[in-house]
N, C-alpha and C positions, 0 to 999 in steps of 0.2 A: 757405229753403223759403217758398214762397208761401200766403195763406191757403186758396186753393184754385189747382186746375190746371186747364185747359181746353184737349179737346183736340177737333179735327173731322174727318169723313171723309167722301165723296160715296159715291153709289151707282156702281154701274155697270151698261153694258149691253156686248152682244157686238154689235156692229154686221154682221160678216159672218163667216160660216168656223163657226158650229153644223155640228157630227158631221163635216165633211168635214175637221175639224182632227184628230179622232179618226186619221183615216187618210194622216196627211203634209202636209197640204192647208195652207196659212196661215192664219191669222183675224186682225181685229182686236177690239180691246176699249177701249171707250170711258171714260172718267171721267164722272158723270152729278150733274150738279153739281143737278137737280130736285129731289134725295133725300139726305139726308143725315143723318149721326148726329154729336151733340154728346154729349160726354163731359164730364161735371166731377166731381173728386175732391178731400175736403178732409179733415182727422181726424177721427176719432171712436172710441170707445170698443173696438168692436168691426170687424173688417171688415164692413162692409153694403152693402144694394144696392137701387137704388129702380129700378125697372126695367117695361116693358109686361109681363113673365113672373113679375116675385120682386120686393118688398118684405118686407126684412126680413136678418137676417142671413144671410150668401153661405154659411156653412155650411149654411143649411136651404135653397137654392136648388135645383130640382130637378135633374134629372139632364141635359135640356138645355143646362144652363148650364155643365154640366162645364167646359167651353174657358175660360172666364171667372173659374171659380174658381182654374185652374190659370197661366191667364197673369195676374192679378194676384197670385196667389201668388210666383210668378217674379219682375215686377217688384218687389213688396215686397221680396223677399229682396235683390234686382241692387242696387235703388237706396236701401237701408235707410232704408224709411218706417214711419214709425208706422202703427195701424193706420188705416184709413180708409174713409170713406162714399162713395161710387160711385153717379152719379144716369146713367142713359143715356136720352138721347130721340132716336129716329127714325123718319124721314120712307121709309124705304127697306122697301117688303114684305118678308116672308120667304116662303120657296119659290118665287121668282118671277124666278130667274134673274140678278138683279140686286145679288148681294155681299155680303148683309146681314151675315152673319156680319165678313166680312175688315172691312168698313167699321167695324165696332166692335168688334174687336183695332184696325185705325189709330188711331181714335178715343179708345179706353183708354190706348193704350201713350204716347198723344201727352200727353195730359191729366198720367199719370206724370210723363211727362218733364218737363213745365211746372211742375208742382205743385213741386218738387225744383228746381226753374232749372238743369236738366242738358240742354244739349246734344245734339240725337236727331241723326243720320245715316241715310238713307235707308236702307242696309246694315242697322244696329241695328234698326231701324222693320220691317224685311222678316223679321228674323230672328225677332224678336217675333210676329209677325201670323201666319208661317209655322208659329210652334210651334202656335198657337191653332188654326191652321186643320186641323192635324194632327190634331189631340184631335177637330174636329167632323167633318172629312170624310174621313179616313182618310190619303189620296194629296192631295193639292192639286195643282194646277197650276201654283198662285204667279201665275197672273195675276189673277185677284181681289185678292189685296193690292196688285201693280200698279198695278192700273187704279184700287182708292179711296184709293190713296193717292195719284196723282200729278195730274197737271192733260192729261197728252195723249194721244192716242191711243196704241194699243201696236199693232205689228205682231208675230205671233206665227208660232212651226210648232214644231212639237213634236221635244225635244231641244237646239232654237239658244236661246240668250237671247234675251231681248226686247227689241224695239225701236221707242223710242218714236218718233214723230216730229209734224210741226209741225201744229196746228191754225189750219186757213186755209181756211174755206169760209163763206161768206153766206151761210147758210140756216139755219133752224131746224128741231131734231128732235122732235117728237111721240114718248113713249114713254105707249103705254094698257094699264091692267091688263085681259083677260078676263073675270076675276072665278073664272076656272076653274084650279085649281091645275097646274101642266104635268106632264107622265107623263116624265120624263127616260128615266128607264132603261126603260122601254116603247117609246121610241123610239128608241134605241141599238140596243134587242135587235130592233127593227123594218127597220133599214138592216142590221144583220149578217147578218139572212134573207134580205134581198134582194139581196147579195152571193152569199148559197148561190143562189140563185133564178135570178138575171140578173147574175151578176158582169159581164160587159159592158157593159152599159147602168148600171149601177147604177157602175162604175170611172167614165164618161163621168160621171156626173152631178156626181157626187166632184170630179173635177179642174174640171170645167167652175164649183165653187163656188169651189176655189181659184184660178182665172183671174181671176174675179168678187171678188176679195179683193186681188188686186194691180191690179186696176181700181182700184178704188175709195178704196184708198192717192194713185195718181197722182191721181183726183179732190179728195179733199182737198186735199194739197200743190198744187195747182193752180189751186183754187176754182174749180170746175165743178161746182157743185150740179146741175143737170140730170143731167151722167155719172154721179154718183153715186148718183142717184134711179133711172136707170134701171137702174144693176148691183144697185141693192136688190130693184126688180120683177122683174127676172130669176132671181135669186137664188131668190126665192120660189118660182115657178117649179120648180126644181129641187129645192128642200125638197117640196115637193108632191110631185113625181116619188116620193123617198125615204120618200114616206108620215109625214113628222113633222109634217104640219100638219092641222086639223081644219075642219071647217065654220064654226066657230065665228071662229077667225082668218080665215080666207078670205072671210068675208061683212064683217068690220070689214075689210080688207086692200082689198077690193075696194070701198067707200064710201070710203074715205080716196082713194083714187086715181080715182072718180069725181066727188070735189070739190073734186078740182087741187092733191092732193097730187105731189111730183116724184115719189114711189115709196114703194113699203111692203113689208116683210114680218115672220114673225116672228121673235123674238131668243129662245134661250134654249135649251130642250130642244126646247121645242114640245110639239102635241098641246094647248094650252093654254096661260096663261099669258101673257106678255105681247106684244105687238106695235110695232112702229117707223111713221111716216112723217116724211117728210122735205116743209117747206115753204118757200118759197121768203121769208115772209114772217110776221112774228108774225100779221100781222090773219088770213091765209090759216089757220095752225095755231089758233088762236082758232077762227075758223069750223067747222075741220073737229072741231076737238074737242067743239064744241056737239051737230053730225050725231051725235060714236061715243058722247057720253054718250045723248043719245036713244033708239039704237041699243042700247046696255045695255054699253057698256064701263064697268068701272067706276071705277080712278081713272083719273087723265090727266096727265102732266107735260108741260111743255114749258124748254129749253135752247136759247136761242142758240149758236150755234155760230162765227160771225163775230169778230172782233175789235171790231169796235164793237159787237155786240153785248152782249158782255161788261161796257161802262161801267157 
Protein backbone atom coordinates (compact mmCIF):
# COMPACT_ATOMS: atom_id res chain seq x y z
CA UNK A 1 0.00 0.00 0.00
CA UNK A 2 1.15 3.26 -1.02
CA UNK A 3 1.29 6.36 1.40
CA UNK A 4 -1.29 7.84 -0.69
CA UNK A 5 -3.01 7.07 -4.10
CA UNK A 6 -3.62 9.28 -7.05
CA UNK A 7 -5.99 9.18 -9.25
CA UNK A 8 -7.14 11.61 -12.50
CA UNK A 9 -10.06 12.00 -14.82
CA UNK A 10 -10.84 14.74 -17.83
CA UNK A 11 -14.03 16.45 -18.34
CA UNK A 12 -16.13 15.76 -21.22
CA UNK A 13 -18.03 17.32 -24.05
CA UNK A 14 -20.85 15.96 -26.62
CA UNK A 15 -19.44 17.12 -29.74
CA UNK A 16 -22.52 16.27 -32.08
CA UNK A 17 -25.81 13.99 -31.73
CA UNK A 18 -27.57 16.33 -28.52
CA UNK A 19 -31.50 14.89 -28.40
CA UNK A 20 -31.25 13.57 -31.91
CA UNK A 21 -29.37 10.39 -30.13
CA UNK A 22 -32.39 10.38 -27.93
CA UNK A 23 -34.14 9.11 -31.17
CA UNK A 24 -31.62 6.48 -32.92
CA UNK A 25 -29.49 9.10 -34.29
CA UNK A 26 -25.52 8.72 -33.48
CA UNK A 27 -23.60 11.15 -31.46
CA UNK A 28 -20.08 11.48 -30.49
CA UNK A 29 -18.55 12.31 -27.13
CA UNK A 30 -15.42 13.80 -26.65
CA UNK A 31 -12.54 13.40 -23.68
CA UNK A 32 -11.90 17.14 -22.68
CA UNK A 33 -8.75 17.14 -21.26
CA UNK A 34 -9.34 21.54 -20.26
CA UNK A 35 -11.20 20.20 -17.11
CA UNK A 36 -10.18 17.89 -15.01
CA UNK A 37 -10.48 16.09 -11.58
CA UNK A 38 -7.63 14.88 -9.37
CA UNK A 39 -8.34 12.49 -6.62
CA UNK A 40 -5.92 11.68 -3.72
CA UNK A 41 -6.51 9.29 -0.86
CA UNK A 42 -4.46 8.38 1.98
CA UNK A 43 -5.41 6.93 5.85
CA UNK A 44 -6.92 8.27 8.34
CA UNK A 45 -8.70 7.79 11.36
CA UNK A 46 -12.17 8.08 10.15
CA UNK A 47 -13.50 7.99 6.34
CA UNK A 48 -13.31 11.80 5.41
CA UNK A 49 -13.63 14.07 2.64
CA UNK A 50 -12.25 17.52 1.66
CA UNK A 51 -14.07 18.50 -1.15
CA UNK A 52 -15.81 22.11 -3.03
CA UNK A 53 -19.29 20.53 -1.34
CA UNK A 54 -18.05 18.74 2.34
CA UNK A 55 -15.10 19.07 4.52
CA UNK A 56 -15.30 16.96 7.13
CA UNK A 57 -16.34 13.30 7.85
CA UNK A 58 -18.24 11.47 4.60
CA UNK A 59 -20.70 10.29 7.11
CA UNK A 60 -21.93 14.06 7.61
CA UNK A 61 -21.63 14.77 3.70
CA UNK A 62 -24.80 15.91 2.54
CA UNK A 63 -27.30 14.14 0.47
CA UNK A 64 -25.56 15.07 -2.93
CA UNK A 65 -22.82 13.32 -2.22
CA UNK A 66 -24.77 10.02 -1.72
CA UNK A 67 -22.85 8.40 -4.98
CA UNK A 68 -19.54 9.15 -3.25
CA UNK A 69 -20.30 7.86 0.07
CA UNK A 70 -21.60 4.63 -1.55
CA UNK A 71 -18.89 4.03 -4.13
CA UNK A 72 -16.04 4.43 -1.66
CA UNK A 73 -17.91 2.43 0.65
CA UNK A 74 -17.76 -0.36 -2.11
CA UNK A 75 -14.18 0.19 -3.00
CA UNK A 76 -13.18 -0.04 0.89
CA UNK A 77 -15.08 -3.13 1.32
CA UNK A 78 -13.62 -4.72 -2.66
CA UNK A 79 -10.06 -3.62 -1.90
CA UNK A 80 -9.86 -3.89 2.00
CA UNK A 81 -8.48 -0.54 2.99
CA UNK A 82 -8.27 1.05 6.07
CA UNK A 83 -10.09 3.88 6.71
CA UNK A 84 -9.30 6.98 4.65
CA UNK A 85 -9.13 10.67 3.87
CA UNK A 86 -10.45 11.69 0.32
CA UNK A 87 -9.30 15.23 -1.02
CA UNK A 88 -11.05 15.93 -4.74
CA UNK A 89 -10.26 19.00 -6.84
CA UNK A 90 -11.81 20.08 -10.06
CA UNK A 91 -11.51 22.11 -12.93
CA UNK A 92 -14.75 20.61 -14.50
CA UNK A 93 -18.56 22.71 -13.72
CA UNK A 94 -21.26 20.97 -12.51
CA UNK A 95 -24.64 21.02 -14.35
CA UNK A 96 -22.97 22.09 -17.35
CA UNK A 97 -23.08 19.11 -19.48
CA UNK A 98 -19.62 18.13 -19.24
CA UNK A 99 -19.23 14.81 -16.76
CA UNK A 100 -18.65 16.07 -13.67
CA UNK A 101 -20.02 13.48 -11.67
CA UNK A 102 -18.56 10.30 -13.91
CA UNK A 103 -14.98 12.16 -13.92
CA UNK A 104 -14.79 11.80 -10.16
CA UNK A 105 -16.16 8.19 -9.80
CA UNK A 106 -12.90 7.71 -12.52
CA UNK A 107 -10.98 9.76 -10.61
CA UNK A 108 -11.85 8.03 -6.99
CA UNK A 109 -11.93 4.63 -8.17
CA UNK A 110 -8.33 5.20 -9.81
CA UNK A 111 -6.83 6.96 -6.83
CA UNK A 112 -8.32 3.44 -4.87
CA UNK A 113 -6.71 1.54 -6.98
CA UNK A 114 -3.23 3.28 -6.68
CA UNK A 115 -3.25 3.76 -3.11
CA UNK A 116 -3.56 -0.38 -2.85
CA UNK A 117 -0.78 -0.95 -6.01
CA UNK A 118 -3.82 -3.09 -7.55
CA UNK A 119 -4.17 -3.26 -10.99
CA UNK A 120 -7.60 -1.23 -12.57
CA UNK A 121 -8.95 -2.72 -16.05
CA UNK A 122 -10.86 -0.43 -17.91
CA UNK A 123 -13.88 -3.18 -17.52
CA UNK A 124 -13.37 -2.73 -13.43
CA UNK A 125 -12.95 1.17 -13.75
CA UNK A 126 -16.51 1.22 -15.80
CA UNK A 127 -18.16 -1.04 -13.51
CA UNK A 128 -17.17 1.14 -10.56
CA UNK A 129 -18.04 4.72 -12.12
CA UNK A 130 -21.29 2.89 -13.65
CA UNK A 131 -22.50 1.99 -9.93
CA UNK A 132 -21.73 5.77 -8.86
CA UNK A 133 -23.49 7.16 -11.72
CA UNK A 134 -26.55 4.91 -10.93
CA UNK A 135 -26.88 6.42 -7.34
CA UNK A 136 -26.75 10.09 -8.97
CA UNK A 137 -28.53 9.89 -12.22
CA UNK A 138 -30.90 7.23 -12.04
CA UNK A 139 -30.28 5.40 -15.85
CA UNK A 140 -26.86 6.43 -17.08
CA UNK A 141 -25.89 6.06 -20.40
CA UNK A 142 -22.30 4.98 -19.62
CA UNK A 143 -20.91 7.33 -21.94
CA UNK A 144 -19.90 9.90 -19.43
CA UNK A 145 -17.65 7.24 -17.78
CA UNK A 146 -16.49 6.63 -21.37
CA UNK A 147 -15.68 9.57 -22.46
CA UNK A 148 -13.66 10.87 -18.72
CA UNK A 149 -12.09 7.99 -18.58
CA UNK A 150 -10.55 7.39 -21.87
CA UNK A 151 -8.34 9.57 -24.19
CA UNK A 152 -10.71 9.36 -27.75
CA UNK A 153 -13.40 10.26 -29.27
CA UNK A 154 -16.60 7.85 -28.86
CA UNK A 155 -18.85 7.23 -31.59
CA UNK A 156 -22.37 6.39 -30.15
CA UNK A 157 -26.27 5.32 -31.07
CA UNK A 158 -28.30 4.08 -28.50
CA UNK A 159 -28.49 0.24 -27.79
CA UNK A 160 -24.82 -0.61 -29.86
CA UNK A 161 -21.59 -0.39 -27.74
CA UNK A 162 -19.42 2.17 -28.22
CA UNK A 163 -16.96 3.02 -30.41
CA UNK A 164 -14.00 4.84 -30.00
CA UNK A 165 -11.97 5.79 -32.68
CA UNK A 166 -8.74 7.74 -33.71
CA UNK A 167 -8.04 11.44 -32.83
CA UNK A 168 -6.50 13.20 -35.78
CA UNK A 169 -7.55 16.59 -36.58
CA UNK A 170 -5.17 20.02 -36.40
CA UNK A 171 -7.40 22.20 -34.86
CA UNK A 172 -8.24 23.45 -31.61
CA UNK A 173 -11.61 23.41 -29.62
CA UNK A 174 -12.89 26.29 -27.72
CA UNK A 175 -15.34 25.05 -25.10
CA UNK A 176 -17.27 28.47 -23.07
CA UNK A 177 -19.45 28.41 -20.22
CA UNK A 178 -22.86 30.72 -20.71
CA UNK A 179 -22.80 31.36 -17.15
CA UNK A 180 -26.68 30.25 -17.53
CA UNK A 181 -27.40 26.79 -16.23
CA UNK A 182 -28.84 24.51 -19.24
CA UNK A 183 -32.80 23.47 -19.08
CA UNK A 184 -32.10 19.75 -20.03
CA UNK A 185 -35.33 18.19 -19.65
CA UNK A 186 -37.09 21.46 -20.88
CA UNK A 187 -35.63 20.86 -23.94
CA UNK A 188 -36.32 17.02 -24.37
CA UNK A 189 -39.93 17.84 -23.38
CA UNK A 190 -39.51 20.77 -26.17
CA UNK A 191 -38.34 18.47 -29.26
CA UNK A 192 -41.12 15.59 -28.07
CA UNK A 193 -43.92 18.41 -28.69
CA UNK A 194 -42.58 19.21 -31.84
CA UNK A 195 -42.64 15.74 -32.95
CA UNK A 196 -46.60 15.88 -31.82
CA UNK A 197 -46.51 19.26 -33.80
CA UNK A 198 -44.61 18.58 -37.09
CA UNK A 199 -43.44 15.02 -36.82
CA UNK A 200 -42.14 15.57 -40.37
CA UNK A 201 -40.01 18.29 -40.32
CA UNK A 202 -39.05 17.90 -36.91
CA UNK A 203 -38.01 13.50 -38.07
CA UNK A 204 -36.03 15.58 -40.99
CA UNK A 205 -34.25 17.53 -38.51
CA UNK A 206 -33.43 14.49 -36.25
CA UNK A 207 -31.84 12.44 -38.94
CA UNK A 208 -30.35 15.35 -40.87
CA UNK A 209 -28.32 15.71 -36.98
CA UNK A 210 -27.47 12.15 -37.33
CA UNK A 211 -25.88 12.55 -41.01
CA UNK A 212 -24.04 15.47 -39.42
CA UNK A 213 -22.51 12.93 -36.88
CA UNK A 214 -21.24 10.54 -39.25
CA UNK A 215 -19.83 13.62 -41.19
CA UNK A 216 -17.93 14.67 -38.74
CA UNK A 217 -16.47 11.12 -37.56
CA UNK A 218 -15.08 10.97 -41.24
CA UNK A 219 -13.75 14.57 -40.61
CA UNK A 220 -11.81 13.69 -37.70
CA UNK A 221 -10.33 10.42 -38.88
CA UNK A 222 -9.38 12.38 -41.93
CA UNK A 223 -8.19 15.81 -40.56
CA UNK A 224 -10.39 18.15 -42.28
CA UNK A 225 -10.92 20.74 -39.65
CA UNK A 226 -12.84 22.92 -41.97
CA UNK A 227 -15.49 19.77 -42.73
CA UNK A 228 -15.87 19.51 -39.32
CA UNK A 229 -16.37 23.18 -38.56
CA UNK A 230 -18.76 23.36 -41.01
CA UNK A 231 -21.02 20.14 -39.90
CA UNK A 232 -20.79 21.86 -36.44
CA UNK A 233 -22.55 25.19 -37.88
CA UNK A 234 -24.94 23.14 -39.57
CA UNK A 235 -25.76 21.16 -36.92
CA UNK A 236 -26.67 24.29 -35.02
CA UNK A 237 -28.63 25.05 -37.34
CA UNK A 238 -30.97 22.29 -36.85
CA UNK A 239 -30.72 22.41 -32.91
CA UNK A 240 -32.36 25.83 -33.46
CA UNK A 241 -34.87 24.37 -35.78
CA UNK A 242 -35.62 21.84 -32.50
CA UNK A 243 -35.94 25.00 -30.33
CA UNK A 244 -33.04 23.82 -27.83
CA UNK A 245 -30.95 26.72 -28.29
CA UNK A 246 -31.57 30.32 -26.79
CA UNK A 247 -30.49 33.87 -27.64
CA UNK A 248 -27.95 33.77 -25.39
CA UNK A 249 -25.87 30.71 -27.21
CA UNK A 250 -26.80 31.99 -30.62
CA UNK A 251 -25.35 35.57 -30.11
CA UNK A 252 -21.79 33.91 -28.59
CA UNK A 253 -22.35 31.17 -31.60
CA UNK A 254 -22.59 33.70 -33.94
CA UNK A 255 -19.37 36.09 -32.69
CA UNK A 256 -17.25 33.02 -32.54
CA UNK A 257 -17.97 32.47 -36.29
CA UNK A 258 -17.74 36.07 -37.17
CA UNK A 259 -14.09 35.95 -35.89
CA UNK A 260 -12.90 33.10 -37.97
CA UNK A 261 -13.88 30.55 -35.88
CA UNK A 262 -14.18 26.99 -38.56
CA UNK A 263 -17.83 26.60 -36.75
CA UNK A 264 -19.72 26.69 -33.59
CA UNK A 265 -22.49 25.42 -31.70
CA UNK A 266 -23.97 24.32 -28.67
CA UNK A 267 -23.03 20.95 -26.54
CA UNK A 268 -25.19 19.73 -24.05
CA UNK A 269 -29.04 19.94 -23.31
CA UNK A 270 -28.91 23.39 -24.33
CA UNK A 271 -31.37 26.31 -23.71
CA UNK A 272 -28.03 27.35 -21.92
CA UNK A 273 -25.16 26.17 -20.70
CA UNK A 274 -22.22 25.56 -22.58
CA UNK A 275 -21.00 26.13 -26.19
CA UNK A 276 -18.24 24.73 -28.79
CA UNK A 277 -15.95 26.44 -31.51
CA UNK A 278 -13.67 25.02 -33.45
CA UNK A 279 -10.27 26.95 -34.58
CA UNK A 280 -7.91 26.48 -36.72
CA UNK A 281 -5.16 27.81 -34.59
CA UNK A 282 -4.29 28.39 -30.81
CA UNK A 283 -3.58 32.28 -31.57
CA UNK A 284 -6.99 32.34 -33.51
CA UNK A 285 -8.92 30.53 -30.34
CA UNK A 286 -6.94 32.98 -27.99
CA UNK A 287 -8.49 35.68 -30.01
CA UNK A 288 -11.72 34.57 -30.10
CA UNK A 289 -11.91 33.80 -26.53
CA UNK A 290 -10.71 37.41 -25.53
CA UNK A 291 -14.16 38.62 -28.06
CA UNK A 292 -16.66 35.80 -25.86
CA UNK A 293 -15.18 36.88 -22.43
CA UNK A 294 -15.93 40.59 -23.37
CA UNK A 295 -19.11 39.32 -24.73
CA UNK A 296 -20.04 37.78 -21.04
CA UNK A 297 -19.24 34.20 -21.58
CA UNK A 298 -18.01 33.23 -18.69
CA UNK A 299 -15.40 30.54 -18.23
CA UNK A 300 -13.43 29.37 -21.43
CA UNK A 301 -11.26 26.39 -22.13
CA UNK A 302 -9.32 25.54 -24.72
CA UNK A 303 -7.70 21.66 -26.13
CA UNK A 304 -5.54 21.01 -28.77
CA UNK A 305 -6.92 18.48 -30.70
CA UNK A 306 -3.78 17.59 -33.19
CA UNK A 307 -1.20 15.29 -32.42
CA UNK A 308 1.50 17.70 -31.94
CA UNK A 309 -0.62 19.58 -30.44
CA UNK A 310 -0.67 17.47 -27.59
CA UNK A 311 3.40 17.67 -26.79
Amino acid sequence: MLAEGIGKATGKIILMGEHSVVYGEPAIAFPFSGTQVIATVKESSVPSLCSTYHEGALADAPQGLTNIQQLTAKLQQHLHTPNFHLMIQSTIPSERGMGSSAAVAVAVTRAFFDWQEEKLSQTTLLKYVNFSESIAHGNPSGIDAAATSGCNPIYFERGKEFLPFPLNIDAYLLVADTGIKGQTRAAVRSVAKLFEKEPDQTSLDIHQLGLLAKTAKEAIIRNQPEKLGLAMTQAQHYLQQLTVSNDTLDSCIKLALAEGALGAKLTGGGRGGCFLALCDTKLKAEAIAKKLKAHGAKDIWLQGLGVYQHV
